[in-house]
Legacy VTK file of the C-alpha trace (Angstrom):
# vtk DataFile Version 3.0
C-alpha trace
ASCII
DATASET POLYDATA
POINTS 419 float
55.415 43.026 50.583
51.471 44.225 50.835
53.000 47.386 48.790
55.052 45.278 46.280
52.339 43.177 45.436
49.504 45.035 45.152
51.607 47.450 43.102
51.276 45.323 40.716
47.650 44.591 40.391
47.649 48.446 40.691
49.369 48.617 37.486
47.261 46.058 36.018
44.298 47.552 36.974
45.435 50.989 35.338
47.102 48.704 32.136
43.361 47.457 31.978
41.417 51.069 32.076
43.817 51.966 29.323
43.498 49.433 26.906
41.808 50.266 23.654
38.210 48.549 22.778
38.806 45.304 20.609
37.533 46.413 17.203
34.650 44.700 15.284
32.616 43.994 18.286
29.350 45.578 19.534
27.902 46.144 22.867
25.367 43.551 23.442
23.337 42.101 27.217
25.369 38.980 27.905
22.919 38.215 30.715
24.227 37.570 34.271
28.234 37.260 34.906
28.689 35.305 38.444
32.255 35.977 39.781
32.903 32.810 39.170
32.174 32.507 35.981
34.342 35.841 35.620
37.183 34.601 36.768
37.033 30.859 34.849
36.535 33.242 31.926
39.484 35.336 32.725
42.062 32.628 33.880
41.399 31.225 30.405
41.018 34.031 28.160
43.314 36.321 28.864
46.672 37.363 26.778
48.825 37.850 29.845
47.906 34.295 30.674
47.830 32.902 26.964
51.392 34.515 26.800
52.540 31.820 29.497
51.255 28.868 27.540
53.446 29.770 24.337
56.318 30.242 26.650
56.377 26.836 28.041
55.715 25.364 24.552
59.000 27.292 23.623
60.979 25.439 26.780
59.765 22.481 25.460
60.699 22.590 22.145
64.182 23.577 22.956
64.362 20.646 25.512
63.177 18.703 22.237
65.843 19.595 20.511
68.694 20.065 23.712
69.790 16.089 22.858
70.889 16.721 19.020
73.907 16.715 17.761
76.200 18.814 15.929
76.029 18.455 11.891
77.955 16.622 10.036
80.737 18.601 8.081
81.743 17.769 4.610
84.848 19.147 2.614
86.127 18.908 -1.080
89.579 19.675 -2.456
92.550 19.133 -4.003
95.445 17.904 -2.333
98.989 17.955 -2.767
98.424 20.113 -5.912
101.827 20.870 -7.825
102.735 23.925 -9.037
104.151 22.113 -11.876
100.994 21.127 -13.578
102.978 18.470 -16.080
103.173 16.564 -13.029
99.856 15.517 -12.838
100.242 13.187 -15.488
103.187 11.160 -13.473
102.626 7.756 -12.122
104.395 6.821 -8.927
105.003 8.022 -5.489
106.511 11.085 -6.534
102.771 12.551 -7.892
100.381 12.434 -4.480
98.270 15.201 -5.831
94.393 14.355 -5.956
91.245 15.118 -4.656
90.090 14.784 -1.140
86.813 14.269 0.509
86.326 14.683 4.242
83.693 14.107 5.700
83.400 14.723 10.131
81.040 14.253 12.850
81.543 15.592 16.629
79.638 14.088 19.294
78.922 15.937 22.102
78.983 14.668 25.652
75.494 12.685 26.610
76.219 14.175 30.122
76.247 17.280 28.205
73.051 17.207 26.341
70.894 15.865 28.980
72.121 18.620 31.333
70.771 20.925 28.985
67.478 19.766 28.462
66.985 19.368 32.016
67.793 22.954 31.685
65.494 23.958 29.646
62.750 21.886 31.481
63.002 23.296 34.936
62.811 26.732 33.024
59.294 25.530 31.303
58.504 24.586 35.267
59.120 28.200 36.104
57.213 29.908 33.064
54.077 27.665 34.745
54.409 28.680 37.809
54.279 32.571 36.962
51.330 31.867 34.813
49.842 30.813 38.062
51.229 33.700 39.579
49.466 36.082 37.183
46.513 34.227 37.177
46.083 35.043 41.454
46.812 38.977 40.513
43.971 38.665 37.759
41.747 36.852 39.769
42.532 39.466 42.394
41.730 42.623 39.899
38.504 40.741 39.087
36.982 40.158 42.515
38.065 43.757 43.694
36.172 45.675 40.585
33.102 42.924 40.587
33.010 43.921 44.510
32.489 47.511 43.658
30.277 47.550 41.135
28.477 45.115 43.957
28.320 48.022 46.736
27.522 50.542 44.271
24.389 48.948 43.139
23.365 48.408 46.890
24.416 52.301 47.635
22.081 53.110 44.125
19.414 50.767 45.854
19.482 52.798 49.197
19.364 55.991 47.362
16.569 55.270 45.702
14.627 54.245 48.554
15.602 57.575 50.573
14.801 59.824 47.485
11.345 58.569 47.423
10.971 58.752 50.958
12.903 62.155 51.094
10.121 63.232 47.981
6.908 61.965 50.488
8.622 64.162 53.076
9.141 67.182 51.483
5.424 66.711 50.044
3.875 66.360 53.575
5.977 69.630 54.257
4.944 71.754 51.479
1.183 70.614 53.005
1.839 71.785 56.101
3.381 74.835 55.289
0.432 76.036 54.268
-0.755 75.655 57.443
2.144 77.189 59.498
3.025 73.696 60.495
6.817 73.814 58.735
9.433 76.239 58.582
10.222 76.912 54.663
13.903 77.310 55.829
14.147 73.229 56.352
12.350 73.124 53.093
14.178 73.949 51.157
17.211 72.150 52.990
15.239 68.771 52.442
15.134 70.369 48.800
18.706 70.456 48.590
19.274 67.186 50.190
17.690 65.981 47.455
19.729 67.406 44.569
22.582 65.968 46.616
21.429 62.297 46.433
21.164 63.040 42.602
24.829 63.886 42.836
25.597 60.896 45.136
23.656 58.172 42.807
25.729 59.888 40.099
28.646 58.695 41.468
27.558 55.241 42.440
26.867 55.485 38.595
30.144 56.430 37.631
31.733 53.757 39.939
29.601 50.902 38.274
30.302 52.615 34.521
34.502 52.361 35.347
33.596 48.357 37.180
32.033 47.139 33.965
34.743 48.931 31.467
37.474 46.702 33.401
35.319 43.769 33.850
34.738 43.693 30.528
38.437 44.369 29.049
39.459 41.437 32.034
36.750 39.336 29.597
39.002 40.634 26.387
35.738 41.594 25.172
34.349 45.130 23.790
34.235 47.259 27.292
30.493 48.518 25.820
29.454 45.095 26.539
26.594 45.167 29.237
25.924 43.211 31.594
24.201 41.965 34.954
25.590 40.727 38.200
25.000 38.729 41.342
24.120 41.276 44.337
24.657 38.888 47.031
27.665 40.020 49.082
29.164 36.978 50.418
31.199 37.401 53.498
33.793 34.439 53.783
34.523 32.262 57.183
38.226 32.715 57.098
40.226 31.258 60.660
43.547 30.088 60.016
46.648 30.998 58.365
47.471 29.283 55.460
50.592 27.481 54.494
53.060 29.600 52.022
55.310 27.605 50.494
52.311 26.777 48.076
52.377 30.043 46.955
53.093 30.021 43.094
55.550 32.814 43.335
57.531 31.514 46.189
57.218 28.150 44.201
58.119 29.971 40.981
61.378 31.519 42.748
62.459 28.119 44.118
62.031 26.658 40.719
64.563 29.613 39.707
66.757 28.025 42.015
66.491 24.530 40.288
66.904 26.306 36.901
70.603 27.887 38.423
71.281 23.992 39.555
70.340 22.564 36.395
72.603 25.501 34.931
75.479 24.894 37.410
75.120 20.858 36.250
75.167 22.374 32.632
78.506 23.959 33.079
79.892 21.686 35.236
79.625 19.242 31.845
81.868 21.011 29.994
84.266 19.246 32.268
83.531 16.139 30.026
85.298 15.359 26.683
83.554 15.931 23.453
84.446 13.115 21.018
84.636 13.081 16.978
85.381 10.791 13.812
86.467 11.906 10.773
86.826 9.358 7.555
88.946 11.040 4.504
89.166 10.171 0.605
91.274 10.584 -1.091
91.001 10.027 -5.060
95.073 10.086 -6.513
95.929 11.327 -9.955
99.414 9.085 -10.011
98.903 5.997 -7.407
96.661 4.185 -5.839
93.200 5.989 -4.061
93.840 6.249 -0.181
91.702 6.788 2.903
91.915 7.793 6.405
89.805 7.020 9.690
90.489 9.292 12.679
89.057 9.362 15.673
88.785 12.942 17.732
88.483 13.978 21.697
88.568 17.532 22.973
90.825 18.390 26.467
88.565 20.550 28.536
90.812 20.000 31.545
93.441 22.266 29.908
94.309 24.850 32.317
93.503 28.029 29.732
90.026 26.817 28.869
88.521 25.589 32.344
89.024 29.068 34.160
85.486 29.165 31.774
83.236 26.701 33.470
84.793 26.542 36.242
84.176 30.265 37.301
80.312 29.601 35.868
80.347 26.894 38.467
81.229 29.301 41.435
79.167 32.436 39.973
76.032 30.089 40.115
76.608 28.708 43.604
76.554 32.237 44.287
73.310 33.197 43.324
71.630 30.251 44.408
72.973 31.455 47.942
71.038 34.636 46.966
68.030 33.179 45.552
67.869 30.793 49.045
67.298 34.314 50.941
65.061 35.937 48.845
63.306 32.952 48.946
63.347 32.921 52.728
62.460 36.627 52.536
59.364 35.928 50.826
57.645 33.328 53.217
58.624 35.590 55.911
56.536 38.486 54.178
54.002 36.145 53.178
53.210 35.277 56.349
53.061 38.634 57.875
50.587 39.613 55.405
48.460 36.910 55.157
48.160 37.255 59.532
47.739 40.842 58.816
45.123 40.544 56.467
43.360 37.957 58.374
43.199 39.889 61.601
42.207 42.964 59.590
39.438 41.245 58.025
38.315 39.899 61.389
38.049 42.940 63.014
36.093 44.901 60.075
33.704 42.012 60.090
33.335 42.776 63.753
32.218 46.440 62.457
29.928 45.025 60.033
28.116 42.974 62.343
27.412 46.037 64.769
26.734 47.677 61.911
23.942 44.826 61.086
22.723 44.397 64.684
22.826 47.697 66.501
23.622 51.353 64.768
21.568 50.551 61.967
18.001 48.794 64.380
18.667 51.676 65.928
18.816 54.477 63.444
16.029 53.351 61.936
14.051 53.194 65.236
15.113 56.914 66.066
13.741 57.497 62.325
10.400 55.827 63.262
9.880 57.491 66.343
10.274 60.900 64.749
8.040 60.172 61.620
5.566 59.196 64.071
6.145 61.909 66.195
5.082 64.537 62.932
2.328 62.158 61.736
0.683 63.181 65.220
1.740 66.783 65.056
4.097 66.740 68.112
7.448 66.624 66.024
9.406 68.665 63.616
10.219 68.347 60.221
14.183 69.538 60.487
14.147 67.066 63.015
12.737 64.577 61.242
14.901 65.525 57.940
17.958 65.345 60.563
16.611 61.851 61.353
16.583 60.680 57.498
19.986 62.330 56.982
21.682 60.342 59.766
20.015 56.659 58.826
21.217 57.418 55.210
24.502 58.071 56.116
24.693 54.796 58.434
22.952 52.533 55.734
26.023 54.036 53.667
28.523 53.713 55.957
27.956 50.504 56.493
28.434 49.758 52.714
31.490 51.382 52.869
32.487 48.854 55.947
31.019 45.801 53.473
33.690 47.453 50.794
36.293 47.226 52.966
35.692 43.711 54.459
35.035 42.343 50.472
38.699 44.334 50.108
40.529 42.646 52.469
38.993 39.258 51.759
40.164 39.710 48.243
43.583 40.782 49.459
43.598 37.685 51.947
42.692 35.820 49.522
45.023 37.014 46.871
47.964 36.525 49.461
46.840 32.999 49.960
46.563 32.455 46.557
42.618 31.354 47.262
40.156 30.956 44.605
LINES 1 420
419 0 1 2 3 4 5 6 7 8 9 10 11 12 13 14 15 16 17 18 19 20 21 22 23 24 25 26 27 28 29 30 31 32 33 34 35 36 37 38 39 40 41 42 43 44 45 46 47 48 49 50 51 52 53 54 55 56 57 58 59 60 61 62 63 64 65 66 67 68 69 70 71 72 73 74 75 76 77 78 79 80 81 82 83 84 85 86 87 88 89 90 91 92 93 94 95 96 97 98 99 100 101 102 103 104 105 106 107 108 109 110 111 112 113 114 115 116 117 118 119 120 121 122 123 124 125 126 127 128 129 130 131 132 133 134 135 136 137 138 139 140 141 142 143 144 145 146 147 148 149 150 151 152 153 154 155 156 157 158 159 160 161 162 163 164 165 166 167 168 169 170 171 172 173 174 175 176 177 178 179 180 181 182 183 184 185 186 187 188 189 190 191 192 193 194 195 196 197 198 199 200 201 202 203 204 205 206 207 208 209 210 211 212 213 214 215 216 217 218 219 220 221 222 223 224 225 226 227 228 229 230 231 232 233 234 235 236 237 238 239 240 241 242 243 244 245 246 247 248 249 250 251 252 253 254 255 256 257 258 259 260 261 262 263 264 265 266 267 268 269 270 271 272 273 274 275 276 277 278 279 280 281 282 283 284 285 286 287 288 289 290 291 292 293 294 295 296 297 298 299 300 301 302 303 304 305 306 307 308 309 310 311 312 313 314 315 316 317 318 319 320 321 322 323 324 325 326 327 328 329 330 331 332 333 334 335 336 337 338 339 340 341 342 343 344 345 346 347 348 349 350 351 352 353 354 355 356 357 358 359 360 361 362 363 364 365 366 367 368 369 370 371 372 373 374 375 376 377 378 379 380 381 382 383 384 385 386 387 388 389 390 391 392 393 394 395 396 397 398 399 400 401 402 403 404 405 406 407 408 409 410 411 412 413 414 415 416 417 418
């Protein structure tokens, strides 16, 4: 299921890099974009969503419309016509040529039509549903990009701070050197570690550069368009499992279900008689005008014409039997991944929170010590650089732990259909 669904915010995602700029727009600072706001925005503005709307205006129309009847039919010609034409100038029974207007109506079943636009309405019910459907997979796509452009600006704000404390370093070094007090060897390592944080904020760069290009196409807006964010990371108190069968696309699927009733009632109809009236003119050349009132009803009981609705009937039960499992398929699924998710999440906070409380206290005590340590002269600088090197690559591990816990909250989230 975990693979099923998230394939297909995968192929949003991807849909979303790809899409063209919208033309006739220009990049412009829109101020600060909350995730909230983002994904109001995005639940509202979007064409995958929009496309939903015009769908269930389209179900509803044809409901509308499910209850009319047939046309009337009208018809003109001559009857009776001789070949003879100097007959048409006979009076008496013998001359029934004349013209003859007919004009017919069929009524269709009430039982019929109402079926139908039931029909038609359980299919609008559907079309919502899936638009709610989409809108958890966009809201999903939104949280997980606005999340990493969130851990690349901290992971740019760490860098920073060790470059310039990496730069003092290598500065009190260089000093020293001249004094035989630092080998030139871890020199020009600390020299190198810094062209490698150059590389590293680079990427963070990049990262934030590809966040804002889908935020922005999300937004339906030119990708150029910059922008700033809230760097809060906001870690979620998430304890129980949550119910499934309010899941849109469960709901969705059982409204399928209905539809295949509402079908199955549909056919089943056709069962029912059909009725008509047709009235008749007819305007005589040699006697007296005539008329006719008949009244019609069709026979859908005949043997040759309900093998039709009658194997409809059967096919649908079918595949409501079908649907019922899938159905049952997908809450069991749900379920698993939603306690998956949850127990993930709870354990990577667990991480975090040693993270938070004891590797990183303590890293940065070890760093202490040792920058003390070669403020007094009793320490060494590759030490010391080793020191820097290993806080920096905690403080960034444990960024990398946020990532995943923001990850599976979104995914938790996304299989709860949370907002």
């Amino acid at each position: 299921m975990l693979k099923n669904n998230m394939a297909k915010i995968l192929i949003l995602i991807f849909s979303i890099i790809g899409a063209c700029p919208i033309t006739g727009l220009h990049a412009q600072d829109t101020g600060l974009l909350t995730l909230d706001s983002l994904i109001i925005r995005v639940e509202t503005t979007y064409p995958d969503v929009l496309k939903y709307e015009n769908r269930i205006q389209a179900y509803a129309s044809k409901a509308e419309g499910a209850t009319a009847l047939m046309p009337p039919t009208f018809s003109a010609g001559i009857s009776r016509f001789p070949y003879n034409l100097m007959m048409l100038n006979e009076e008496g029974p013998m001359n029934q040529s004349g013209l003859m207007f007919t004009l017919e109506q069929m009524i269709t079943n009430p039982q019929k039509r109402n079926a139908k636009k039931e029909y038609y309405q359980s299919l609008g019910a559907v079309e919502q549903q899936r638009a709610e459907w989409t809108k958890n997979e966009l809201r999903t796509a939104a949280k997980l990009y606005y999340y990493q452009r969130q851990i690349a600006a901290s992971k740019l704000k760490i860098l920073n701070e060790s470059e310039q404390l990496l730069s003092l370093l290598i500065v009190t070094a260089e000093d020293r050197y001249t004094y035989n007090q630092t080998e030139l060897t871890t020199i020009y390592k600390a020299r190198a570690k810094m062209e490698e944080l150059k590389n590293m904020r680079l990427m963070q760069e990049g990262i934030i550069t590809e966040s804002n290009i889908v935020i922005n196409t999300l937004l339906n807006r030119d990708i150029n368009t910059t922008f700033s964010i809230d760097t809060a990371l906001v870690l979620k108190d998430y304890k129980a499992v949550q119910d499934t069968f309010s899941r849109s696309d469960i709901k969705a699927m059982t409204g399928l279900i209905e539809t295949m009733r509402n079908e199955q009632k549909y056919m089943a109809s056709f069962s029912k008689p059909d009725f008509g009236v047709q009235v008749q003119h007819m305007q005589m050349f040699g006697m007296e005008n005539q008329f006719s009132i008949m009244g019609m009803i069709t026979i859908p009981i005949a043997p040759w014409s309900s093998k039709m609705y009658k194997s409809g009937i059967a096919s649908a039960q079918y595949e409501i039997k079908s649907m019922q499992k899938e159905v049952e398929s997908m809450q069991l699924m749900a379920q698993r991944m939603q306690a998956e998710k949850l127990a993930m999440l709870q354990y990577t906070v667990r991480q975090l929170t040693n993270y938070q409380d004891n590797i990183i206290p303590s890293f940065e005590k070890n760093m202490d010590a040792n920058l003390l340590a070669y403020r007094q002269n009793k320490g060494d600088f590759f030490v010391l650089l080793d020191a820097w090197e290993m806080l920096l690559m905690k403080k960034m591990e444990k960024q990398d732990v946020w990532a995943q816990v923001l990850k599976l909250q979104a995914e938790y989230e996304y299989e709860t259909e949370r907002k």
